[in-house]
C-alpha positions in Angstrom: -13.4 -55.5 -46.7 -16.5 -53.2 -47.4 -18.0 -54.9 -44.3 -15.3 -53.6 -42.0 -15.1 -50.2 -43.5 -18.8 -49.8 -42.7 -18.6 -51.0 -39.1 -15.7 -48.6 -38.5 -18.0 -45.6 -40.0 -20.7 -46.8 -37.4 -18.8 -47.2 -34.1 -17.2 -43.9 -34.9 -20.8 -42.4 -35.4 -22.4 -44.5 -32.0 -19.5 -43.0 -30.2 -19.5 -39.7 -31.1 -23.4 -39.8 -30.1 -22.9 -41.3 -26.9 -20.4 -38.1 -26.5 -22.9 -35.5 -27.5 -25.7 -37.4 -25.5 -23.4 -37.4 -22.1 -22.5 -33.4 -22.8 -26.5 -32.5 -23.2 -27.1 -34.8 -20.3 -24.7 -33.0 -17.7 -26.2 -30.2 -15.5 -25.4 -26.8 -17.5 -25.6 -23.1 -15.8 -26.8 -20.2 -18.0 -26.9 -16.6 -16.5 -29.1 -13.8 -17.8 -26.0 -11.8 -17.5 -22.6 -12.3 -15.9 -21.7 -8.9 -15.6 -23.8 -6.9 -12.8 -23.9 -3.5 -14.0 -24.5 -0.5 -10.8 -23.9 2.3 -12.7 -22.3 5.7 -10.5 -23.2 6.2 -6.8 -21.5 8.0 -4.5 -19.3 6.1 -1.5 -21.5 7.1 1.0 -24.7 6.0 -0.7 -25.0 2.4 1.4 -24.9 -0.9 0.2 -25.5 -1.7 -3.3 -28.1 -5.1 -3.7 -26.9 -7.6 -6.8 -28.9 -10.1 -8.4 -28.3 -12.6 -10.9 -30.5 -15.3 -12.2 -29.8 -18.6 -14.1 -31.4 -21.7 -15.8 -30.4 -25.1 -16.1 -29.9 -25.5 -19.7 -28.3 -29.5 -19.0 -29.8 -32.5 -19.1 -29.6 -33.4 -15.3 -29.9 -31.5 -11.9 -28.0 -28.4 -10.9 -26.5 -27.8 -7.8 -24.4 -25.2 -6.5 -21.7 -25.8 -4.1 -20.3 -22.9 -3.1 -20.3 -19.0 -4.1 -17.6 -17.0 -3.3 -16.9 -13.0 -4.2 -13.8 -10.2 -4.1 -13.1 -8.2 -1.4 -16.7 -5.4 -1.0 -19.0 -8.0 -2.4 -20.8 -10.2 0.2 -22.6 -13.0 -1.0 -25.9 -13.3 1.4 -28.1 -15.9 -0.3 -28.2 -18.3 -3.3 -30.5 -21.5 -4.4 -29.3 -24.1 -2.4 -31.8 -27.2 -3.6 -31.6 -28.6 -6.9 -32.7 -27.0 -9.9 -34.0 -29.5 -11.7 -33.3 -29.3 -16.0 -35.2 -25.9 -17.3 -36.0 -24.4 -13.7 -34.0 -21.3 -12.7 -32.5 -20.3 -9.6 -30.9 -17.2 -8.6 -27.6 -15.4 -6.4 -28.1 -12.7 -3.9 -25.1 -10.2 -2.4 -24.4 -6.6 -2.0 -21.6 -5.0 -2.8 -20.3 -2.2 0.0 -18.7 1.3 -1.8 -17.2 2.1 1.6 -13.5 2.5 0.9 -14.3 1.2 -2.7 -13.9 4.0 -5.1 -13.2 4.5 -8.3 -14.0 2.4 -11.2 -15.0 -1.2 -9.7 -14.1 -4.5 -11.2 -15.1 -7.2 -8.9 -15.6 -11.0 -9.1 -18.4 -13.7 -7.9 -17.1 -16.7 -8.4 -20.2 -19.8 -8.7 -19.0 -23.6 -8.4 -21.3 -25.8 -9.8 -22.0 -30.0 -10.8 -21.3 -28.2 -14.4 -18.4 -28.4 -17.3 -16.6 -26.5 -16.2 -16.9 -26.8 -12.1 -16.3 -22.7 -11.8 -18.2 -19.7 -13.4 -17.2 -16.2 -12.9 -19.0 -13.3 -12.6 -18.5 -10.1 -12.3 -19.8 -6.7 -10.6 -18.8 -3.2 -12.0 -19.1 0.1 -12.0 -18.3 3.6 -10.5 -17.9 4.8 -7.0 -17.3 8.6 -6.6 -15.4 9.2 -3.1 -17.2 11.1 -0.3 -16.1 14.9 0.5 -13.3 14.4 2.7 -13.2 16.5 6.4 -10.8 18.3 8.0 -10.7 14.8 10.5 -9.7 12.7 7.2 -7.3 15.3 5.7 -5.2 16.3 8.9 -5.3 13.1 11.0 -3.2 13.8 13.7 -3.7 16.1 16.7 -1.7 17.2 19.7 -4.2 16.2 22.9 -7.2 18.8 22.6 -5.2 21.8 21.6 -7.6 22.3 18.3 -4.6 21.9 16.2 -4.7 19.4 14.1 -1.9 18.3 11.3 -1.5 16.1 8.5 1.9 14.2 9.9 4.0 14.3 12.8 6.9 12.5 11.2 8.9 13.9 8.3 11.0 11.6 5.8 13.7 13.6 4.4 15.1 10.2 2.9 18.4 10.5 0.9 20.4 14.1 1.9 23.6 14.9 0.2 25.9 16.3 2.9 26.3 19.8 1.0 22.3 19.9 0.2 19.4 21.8 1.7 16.5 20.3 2.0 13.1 22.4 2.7 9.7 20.2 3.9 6.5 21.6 4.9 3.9 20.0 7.3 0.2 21.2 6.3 -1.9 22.1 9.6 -5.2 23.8 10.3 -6.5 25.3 13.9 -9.9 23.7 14.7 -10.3 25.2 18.3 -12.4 28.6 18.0 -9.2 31.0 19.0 -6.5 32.7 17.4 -3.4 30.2 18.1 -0.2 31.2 17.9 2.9 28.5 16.9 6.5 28.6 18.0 9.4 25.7 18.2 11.6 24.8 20.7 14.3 21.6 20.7 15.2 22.8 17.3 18.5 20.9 15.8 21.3 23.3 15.0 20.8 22.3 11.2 17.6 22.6 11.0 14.9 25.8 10.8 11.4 25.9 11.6 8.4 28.5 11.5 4.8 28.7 10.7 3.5 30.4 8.3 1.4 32.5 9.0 2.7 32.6 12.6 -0.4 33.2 14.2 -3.7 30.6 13.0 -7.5 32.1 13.0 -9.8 29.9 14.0 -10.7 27.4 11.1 -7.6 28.8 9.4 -4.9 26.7 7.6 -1.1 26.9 7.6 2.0 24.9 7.2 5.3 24.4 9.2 8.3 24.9 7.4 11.4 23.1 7.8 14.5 23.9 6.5 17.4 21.1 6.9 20.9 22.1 6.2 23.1 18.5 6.2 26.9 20.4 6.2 25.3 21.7 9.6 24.4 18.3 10.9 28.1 17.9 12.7 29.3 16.0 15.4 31.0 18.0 18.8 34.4 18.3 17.2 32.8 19.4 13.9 33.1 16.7 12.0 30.2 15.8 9.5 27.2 12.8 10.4 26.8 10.3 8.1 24.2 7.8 7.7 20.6 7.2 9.7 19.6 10.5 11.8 16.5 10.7 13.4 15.3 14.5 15.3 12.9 15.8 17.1 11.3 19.2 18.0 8.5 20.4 19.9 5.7 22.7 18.6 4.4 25.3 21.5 1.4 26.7 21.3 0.4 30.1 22.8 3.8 30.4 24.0 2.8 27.0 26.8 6.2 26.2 26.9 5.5 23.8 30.1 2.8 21.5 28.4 4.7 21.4 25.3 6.3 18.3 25.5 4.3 15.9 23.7 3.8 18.2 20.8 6.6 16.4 19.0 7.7 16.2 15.4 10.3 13.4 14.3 12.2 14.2 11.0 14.4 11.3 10.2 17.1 11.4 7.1 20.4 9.9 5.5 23.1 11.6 5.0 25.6 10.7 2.2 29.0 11.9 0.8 28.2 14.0 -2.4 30.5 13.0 -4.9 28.6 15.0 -7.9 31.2 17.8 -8.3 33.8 15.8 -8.3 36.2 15.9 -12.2 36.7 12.8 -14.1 40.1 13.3 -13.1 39.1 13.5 -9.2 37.3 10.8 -9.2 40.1 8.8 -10.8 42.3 9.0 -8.1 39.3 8.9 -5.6 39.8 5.8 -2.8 38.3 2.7 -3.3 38.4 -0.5 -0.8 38.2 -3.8 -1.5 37.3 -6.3 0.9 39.4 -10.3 1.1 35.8 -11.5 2.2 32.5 -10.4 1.9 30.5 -12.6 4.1 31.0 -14.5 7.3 29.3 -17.9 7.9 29.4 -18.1 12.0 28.1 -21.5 11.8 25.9 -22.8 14.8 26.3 -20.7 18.2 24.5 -20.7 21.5 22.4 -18.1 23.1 25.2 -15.8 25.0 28.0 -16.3 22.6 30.4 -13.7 21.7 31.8 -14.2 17.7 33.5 -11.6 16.9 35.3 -11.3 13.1 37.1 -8.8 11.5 36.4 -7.7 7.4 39.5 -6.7 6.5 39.9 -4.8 3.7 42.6 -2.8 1.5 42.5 1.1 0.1 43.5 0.3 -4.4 42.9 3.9 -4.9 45.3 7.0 -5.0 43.5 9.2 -2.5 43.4 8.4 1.6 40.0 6.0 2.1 38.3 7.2 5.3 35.9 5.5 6.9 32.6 7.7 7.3 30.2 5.6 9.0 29.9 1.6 9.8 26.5 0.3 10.8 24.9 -3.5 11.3 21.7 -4.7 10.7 
């Protein structure tokens, strides 16, 4: 009985041995740091070089397989032969700051013949942003007038029918005149002027816009509802005729404003209700017609009118 306890004891031993001897054995990757620290440079500075060196701290040959890195980091060389137990190799890259600012957190990732397959690595530190021109701050131009803006399309978004909304569009004359801004094509509900009227040269400004949705009305009066898209055209130095393509789009949605309304009022408001609220049209050809009606019933107290219908 002692026998057999003692032979347990020793197999247990010879194979936990044989597992330690296979662990030193395997090829083993140790980095002289992981993290690559570049400290602050500024986005226009040029590439940054990274280095990182390792040893094979295993018991057979190391070989890397692959190297791969995040977005800005571009991997340009690494040891490709076998580093033999005890000799070191090394990873080459550079990261780019170019569009890169801010605090940096990127990762090298190193696949190996090693325990695990994938070592990480990282790259960090600070980029501070160029100084931005007046070509990255107003970024769109009308032909070679000199003026230049910083949007030619206004989202109003979300406008209560009794609300008026004011926008401004920042711009800036670059031409080496005094220019002078006017509007023409101006919606009915909408107001627009520059301020200051007239631009120096090098001076900036803004175009105001004023949009008033109770005055967005169709011919007989009644109110618009839903999508609207505009358009006006800036003229400058009163060159009405090549004015055309100075355009500003302003796009909005009109809803119903139900915020005055009383507890009471809104009790008794309209409400529908729908017998179906989704039709399967099954399999059709290319030049069918289906047509379907939603019906639908009015279960409040108040008249329902129907404000605006659209499809997708």
């Amino acid at each position: 009985m002692m026998k057999n306890r003692m032979f347990v004891v020793i197999a247990t031993l010879l194979v936990f041995n044989i597992g330690v001897f296979a662990q030193q054995k395997k090829a083993a990757i140790s980095f002289a740091k992981s993290i690559y620290q570049f400290g602050t440079v500024k986005e226009q500075a040029g590439l940054v070089k990274i280095n990182y060196e390792f040893t094979n701290t295993g018991g057979e040959n190391l070989l890397l397989s692959n190297v791969k890195a995040d977005y800005g980091v571009k991997i340009t060389e690494w040891t490709k032969t076998a580093v033999v137990p005890g000799g070191k190799g090394y990873i080459k890259g550079t990261f780019n700051p170019t569009r890169n600012t801010g605090k940096i957190n990127k990762r090298v990732t190193v696949f190996a013949n090693t325990n695990p397959t994938v070592t990480t690595l990282y790259v960090k530190g600070t980029v501070t942003p160029k100084p931005k021109t007046i070509a990255d701050e107003y970024t769109r131009t009308f032909g070679s007038t000199g003026l230049r803006l910083k949007k030619t399309y206004l989202s109003l978004g979300n406008v209560m029918n009794t609300a008026v909304k004011k926008e401004q569009i920042p711009v800036v004359n670059t031409s080496i005149a005094k220019m002078k801004l006017s509007f023409k094509n101006v919606p009915k509900y909408m107001t627009v002027k520059a301020q200051p009227e007239e631009l120096k040269p090098n001076e900036k400004g803004v175009i105001e816009i004023t949009y008033d949705a109770s005055k967005n009305v169709k011919a007989d009066g009644k109110q618009n509802w839903g999508a609207q898209n505009a358009r006006f055209q800036v003229v400058i130095n009163d060159d009405v005729q090549n004015s055309s393509r100075n355009s500003i789009s302003v796009r909005s949605t009109i809803k119903e404003d139900f915020s005055k309304l009383t507890p009471k009022e809104l009790a008794k408001a309209p409400k529908i209700v729908f017998e179906e609220m989704t039709f399967d049209f099954g399999t059709a050809n290319q030049g069918d017609v289906i047509k379907h009606d939603f019906k639908f019933k009015n279960t409040g107290v108040r008249d329902l009118e129907i404000r605006h219908v659209k499809g997708s």
